[in-house]
Each structure stands twice: as structure tokens, then as C-alpha cells.
VOFI-250068 format. One record per residue (C-alpha): residue in one letter; y, x negated, z negated. Coordinates in nm, 3 decimals. Layout:
<recs>
a|Y|X|Z
...
</recs>
This chain:
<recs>
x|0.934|10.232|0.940
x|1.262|10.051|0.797
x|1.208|9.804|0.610
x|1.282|9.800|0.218
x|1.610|9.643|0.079
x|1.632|9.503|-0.212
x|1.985|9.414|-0.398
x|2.023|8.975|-0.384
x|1.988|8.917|-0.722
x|1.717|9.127|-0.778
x|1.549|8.948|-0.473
x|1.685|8.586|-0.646
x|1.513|8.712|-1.007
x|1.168|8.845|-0.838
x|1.143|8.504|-0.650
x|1.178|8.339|-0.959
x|1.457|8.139|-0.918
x|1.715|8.244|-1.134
x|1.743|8.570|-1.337
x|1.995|8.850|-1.193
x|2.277|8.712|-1.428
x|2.270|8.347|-1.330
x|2.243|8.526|-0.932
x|2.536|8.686|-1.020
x|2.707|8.329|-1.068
x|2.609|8.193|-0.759
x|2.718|8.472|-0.572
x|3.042|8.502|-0.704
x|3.056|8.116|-0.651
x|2.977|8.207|-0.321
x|2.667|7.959|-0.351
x|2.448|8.221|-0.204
x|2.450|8.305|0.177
x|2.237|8.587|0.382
x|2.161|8.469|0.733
x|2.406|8.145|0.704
x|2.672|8.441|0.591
x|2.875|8.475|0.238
x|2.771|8.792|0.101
x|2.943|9.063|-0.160
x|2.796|9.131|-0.432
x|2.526|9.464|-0.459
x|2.468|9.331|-0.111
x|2.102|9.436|0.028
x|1.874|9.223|0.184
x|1.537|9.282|0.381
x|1.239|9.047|0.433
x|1.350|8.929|0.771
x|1.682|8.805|0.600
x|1.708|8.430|0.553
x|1.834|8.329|0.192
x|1.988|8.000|0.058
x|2.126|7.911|-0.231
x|2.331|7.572|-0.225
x|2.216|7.524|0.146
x|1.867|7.593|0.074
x|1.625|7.829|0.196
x|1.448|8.039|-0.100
x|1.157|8.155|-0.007
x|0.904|8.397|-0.177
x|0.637|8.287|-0.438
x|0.298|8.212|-0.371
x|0.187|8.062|-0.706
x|0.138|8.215|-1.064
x|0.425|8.233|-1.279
x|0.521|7.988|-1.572
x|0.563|8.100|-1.896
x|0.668|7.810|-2.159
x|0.790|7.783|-2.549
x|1.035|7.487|-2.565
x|1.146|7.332|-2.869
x|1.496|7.282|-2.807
x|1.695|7.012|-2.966
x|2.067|7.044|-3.069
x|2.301|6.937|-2.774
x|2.132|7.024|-2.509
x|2.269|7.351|-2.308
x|2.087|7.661|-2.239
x|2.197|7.702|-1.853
x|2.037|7.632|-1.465
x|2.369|7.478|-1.359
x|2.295|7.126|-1.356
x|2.608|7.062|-1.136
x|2.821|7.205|-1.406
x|2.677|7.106|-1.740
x|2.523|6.729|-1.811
x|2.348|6.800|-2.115
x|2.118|7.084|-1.922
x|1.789|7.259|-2.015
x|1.658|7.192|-1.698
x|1.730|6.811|-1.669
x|1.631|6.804|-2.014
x|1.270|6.970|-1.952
x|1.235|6.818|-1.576
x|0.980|7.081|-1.497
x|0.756|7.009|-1.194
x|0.908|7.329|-1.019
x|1.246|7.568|-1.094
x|1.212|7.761|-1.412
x|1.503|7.927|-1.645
x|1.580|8.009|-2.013
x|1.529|8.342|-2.122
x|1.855|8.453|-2.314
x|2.005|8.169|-2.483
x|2.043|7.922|-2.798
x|2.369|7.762|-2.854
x|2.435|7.438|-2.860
x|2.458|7.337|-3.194
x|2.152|7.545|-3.286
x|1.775|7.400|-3.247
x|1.431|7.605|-3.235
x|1.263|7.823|-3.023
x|1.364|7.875|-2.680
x|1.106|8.041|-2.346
x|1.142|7.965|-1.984
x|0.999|8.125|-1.726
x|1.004|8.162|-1.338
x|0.912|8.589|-1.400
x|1.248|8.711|-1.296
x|1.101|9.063|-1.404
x|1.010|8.969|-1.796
x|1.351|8.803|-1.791
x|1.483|9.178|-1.741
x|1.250|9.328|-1.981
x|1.341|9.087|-2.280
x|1.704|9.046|-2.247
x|1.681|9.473|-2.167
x|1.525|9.546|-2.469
x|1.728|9.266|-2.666
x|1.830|9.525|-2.889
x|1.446|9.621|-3.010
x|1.291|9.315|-3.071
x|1.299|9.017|-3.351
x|1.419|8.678|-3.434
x|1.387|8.468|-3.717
x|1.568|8.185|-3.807
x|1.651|7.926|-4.118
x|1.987|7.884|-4.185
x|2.091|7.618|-4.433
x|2.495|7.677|-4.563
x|2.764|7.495|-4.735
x|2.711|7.644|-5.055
x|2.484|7.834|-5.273
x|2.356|8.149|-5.170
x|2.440|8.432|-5.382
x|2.273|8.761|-5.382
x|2.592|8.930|-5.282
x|2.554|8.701|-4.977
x|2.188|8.836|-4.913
x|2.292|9.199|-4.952
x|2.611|9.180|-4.718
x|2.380|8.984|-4.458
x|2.109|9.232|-4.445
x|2.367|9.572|-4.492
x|2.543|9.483|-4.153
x|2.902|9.250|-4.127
x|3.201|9.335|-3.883
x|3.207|9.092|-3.605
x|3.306|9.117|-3.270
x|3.469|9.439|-3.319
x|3.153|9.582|-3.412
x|2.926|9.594|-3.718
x|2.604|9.402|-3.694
x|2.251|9.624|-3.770
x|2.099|9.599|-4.076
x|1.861|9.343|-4.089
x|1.614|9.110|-4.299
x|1.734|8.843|-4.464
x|1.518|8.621|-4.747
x|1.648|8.310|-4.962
x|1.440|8.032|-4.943
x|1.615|7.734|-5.167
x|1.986|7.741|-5.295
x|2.130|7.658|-4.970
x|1.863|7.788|-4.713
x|1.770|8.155|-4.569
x|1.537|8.337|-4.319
x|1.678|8.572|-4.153
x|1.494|8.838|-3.881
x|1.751|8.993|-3.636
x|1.709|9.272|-3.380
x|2.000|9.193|-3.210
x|2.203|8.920|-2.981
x|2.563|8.885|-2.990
x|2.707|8.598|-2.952
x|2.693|8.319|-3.238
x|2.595|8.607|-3.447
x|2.447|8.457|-3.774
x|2.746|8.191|-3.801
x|3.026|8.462|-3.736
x|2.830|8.684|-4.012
x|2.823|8.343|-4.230
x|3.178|8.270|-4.128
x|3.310|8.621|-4.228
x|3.192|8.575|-4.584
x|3.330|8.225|-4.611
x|2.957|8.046|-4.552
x|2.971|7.769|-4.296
x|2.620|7.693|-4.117
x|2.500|7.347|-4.157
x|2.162|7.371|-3.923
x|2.018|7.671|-3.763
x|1.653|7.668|-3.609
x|1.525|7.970|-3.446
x|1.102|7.955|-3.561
x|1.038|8.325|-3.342
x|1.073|8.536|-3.054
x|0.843|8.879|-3.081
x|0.521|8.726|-3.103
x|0.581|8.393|-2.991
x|0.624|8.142|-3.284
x|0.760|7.783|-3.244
x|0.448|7.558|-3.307
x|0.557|7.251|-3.028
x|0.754|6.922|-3.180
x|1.128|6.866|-3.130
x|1.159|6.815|-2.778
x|0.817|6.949|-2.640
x|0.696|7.291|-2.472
x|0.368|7.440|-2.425
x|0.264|7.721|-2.185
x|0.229|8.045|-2.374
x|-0.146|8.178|-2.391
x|-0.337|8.481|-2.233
x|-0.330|8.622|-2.573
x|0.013|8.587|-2.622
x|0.118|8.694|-2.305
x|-0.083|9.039|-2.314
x|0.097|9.121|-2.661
x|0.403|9.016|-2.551
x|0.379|9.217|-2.267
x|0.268|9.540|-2.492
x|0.605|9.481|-2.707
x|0.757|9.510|-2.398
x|0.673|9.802|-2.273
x|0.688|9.961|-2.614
x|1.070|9.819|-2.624
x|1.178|9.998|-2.283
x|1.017|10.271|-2.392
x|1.258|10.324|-2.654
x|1.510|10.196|-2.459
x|1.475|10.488|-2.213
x|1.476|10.744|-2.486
x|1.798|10.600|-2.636
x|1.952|10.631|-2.299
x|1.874|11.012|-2.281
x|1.962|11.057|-2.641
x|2.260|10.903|-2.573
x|2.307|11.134|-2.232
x|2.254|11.408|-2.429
x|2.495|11.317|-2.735
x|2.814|11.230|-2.457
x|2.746|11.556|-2.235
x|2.736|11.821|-2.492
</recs>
């Protein structure tokens, strides 16, 4: 019987040591080798392969996974490469053993962040990115207006696209909640920046189910209870997913 290969990143994310996009990275950075070898990428591996990444063997877990809400403070970086950026997640955390943001939260945001060594709910969250929510407060520059709220939540063209309608609640003259189903990049200021708002602080409070509950700074590991619903959400998200895909099919090969 031959054995069964699996593609290097996917073997990188299932190992929990990275998801497939940072694997990616280090494979293009030709960080990664196969059997002291520099690989292509979409190359497949087998179980008698030898990995390293950086010079180091990786080697298959043989513990439970982590699973942690992190309270992230502005200034600090949402990315594994230490080597690259100083202000890091991972320095910042100094987790007992490797573990990796799940999506990401700029810079000059704060809030809710989860980190995980599950390569595979890695690929289910940031797969289904488009079906699940987000909240925030926003404070602005300037008083909100309820022409503001209605644009917000009615969609605004950014990135060559239009953003999906979405929830969006004044709190105070200068503060909002907003609830997106969606992640492009620096959304809520380029939606505030289109209609002349400028973002003063931005803290994400929720992910799904998961609300932020932890101190500036601090994490907790996510409970059994939060980890079954989360994992129902999930599979409710690819789900629908899967039937956009065929729709989609179907729509293109009329």
C-alpha cells in the first residue's frame, strides 16, 4: 500500500505549526526543506519524509490543541515571524509552545484576537470568513450623523468592491457598534475614510460566539462550551459555503 501524501502546508497547518498561508511564506522563503531539500510549492510529502522549517525538524502532535482569546493591545503585530517583525504576537504572548493568530487585527486596532495550534479550524474560520460576525466600537472625529449610520450599514465602495450590508448602532455622539460579516482589509476605517470619518480607536469585543471578557494584555483558553458552538457555526458556515460554490458553478456555466 503507498503511502498517503499530503500537500506541505497542509501537513505544516495539521501539525499545528503555522496555518497554510503563513506555510506558504516559508516556502516561498525557501525556509522549509523536505529531506534536507528546498521544495516547490504544492509539493507532496509522505510520513517517512523529514520536515524542517528554519533548520528544524517538525514533527507531528501528540498533545491536545490550544485554543486561546487574547486581548490584544494596539502596536503589537498580528504575525508568527518573529525574525521579521519586533513588535510580534508571539513574543508578545510567549506561549509555553508554538501557537498562531487566527486571521488578523491591525496594528492600530485593539480587542479580540484567537490563537490556536488547530491548523484545521484555522481553515474553517478564515474559509467561512464571509458567513460569520464581528463587532466592534469605533469612536470618530466627529459626530455621527444618521446619514453616516445608513451609508455604513447599506454597503460603501472600497477596494474596488462594495462592502455587504451590515449592522451598525450609535452608541454616544462620537462612538458606534458595528457587526460585520466580512474581512477586507482595514475595512471599517476605509468605509469611515470614504465618508470623510477618521477612526480614533477601534476595539474588536466578538468573534462568532467568542466575546472578549480577558483585560488588556491577557488571554484565556476558550471553554468546552464555547468550543462545541463554535464548532456548530462552523460547520453551518461551510455548509453554505459549499452551496454558494455550486450556485455560483451553476450561475458561470449556463
Amino acid at each position: 500500500m503507498e503511502p498517503k501524501l499530503t500537500r506541505i502546508n497542509k501537513y505544516l497547518s495539521e501539525v499545528g505549526y503555522c496555518s497554510r498561508r503563513e506555510a506558504d511564506k516559508l516556502i516561498d522563503a525557501k525556509r522549509v526543506t523536505v529531506n534536507d531539500e528546498v521544495p516547490e510549492m504544492g509539493t507532496k510529502i509522505s510520513e517517512n519524509d523529514i520536515v524542517k522549517v528554519d533548520g528544524n525538524v517538525i514533527a507531528m502532535k501528540d498533545e491536545a490543541f490550544t485554543y486561546l482569546a487574547f486581548n490584544k493591545p494596539i502596536g503589537i503585530v498580528c504575525t508568527t515571524d518573529t525574525k521579521v517583525e519586533k513588535n510580534n504576537i508571539i513574543d508578545y504572548i510567549n506561549f509555553h509552545k508554538r501557537i498562531f493568530p487566527i486571521g488578523r487585527l491591525d496594528k492600530a486596532s485593539e480587542g479580540l484576537i484567537l490563537l490556536t495550534d488547530d491548523g484545521d479550524i484555522v481553515n474553517k474560520i478564515l474559509r467561512a470568513s464571509n458567513n460569520h460576525e464581528k463587532e466592534y466600537f469605533v469612536t470618530v472625529n466627529k459626530p455621527i450623523s444618521q446619514t453616516f449610520i445608513e451609508r455604513m450599514s447599506n454597503g460603501v465602495p472600497i477596494l474596488d468592491t462594495v462592502t455587504k450590508k451590515c449592522k451598525v448602532e450609535k452608541i454616544d455622539n462620537l462612538t458606534f457598534k458595528i457587526i460585520l460579516t466580512q474581512g477586507l482589509n482595514r475595512q471599517i476605517r476605509r468605509m469611515c475614510e470614504y465618508l470623510d470619518y477618521e477612526v480614533e480607536t477601534l476595539k474588536r469585543i466578538r468573534i462568532m460566539n467568542i466575546k472578549l471578557d480577558v483585560n488588556l494584555g491577557t488571554y484565556r483558553a476558550l471553554t468546552k462550551d464555547e468550543l462545541l458552538e463554535l464548532n456548530q457555526l462552523l460547520e453551518s458556515s461551510d455548509k453554505t459555503f459549499k452551496s454558494e460554490l455550486k450556485s455560483n458553478h451553476k450561475r458561470f456555466n449556463k
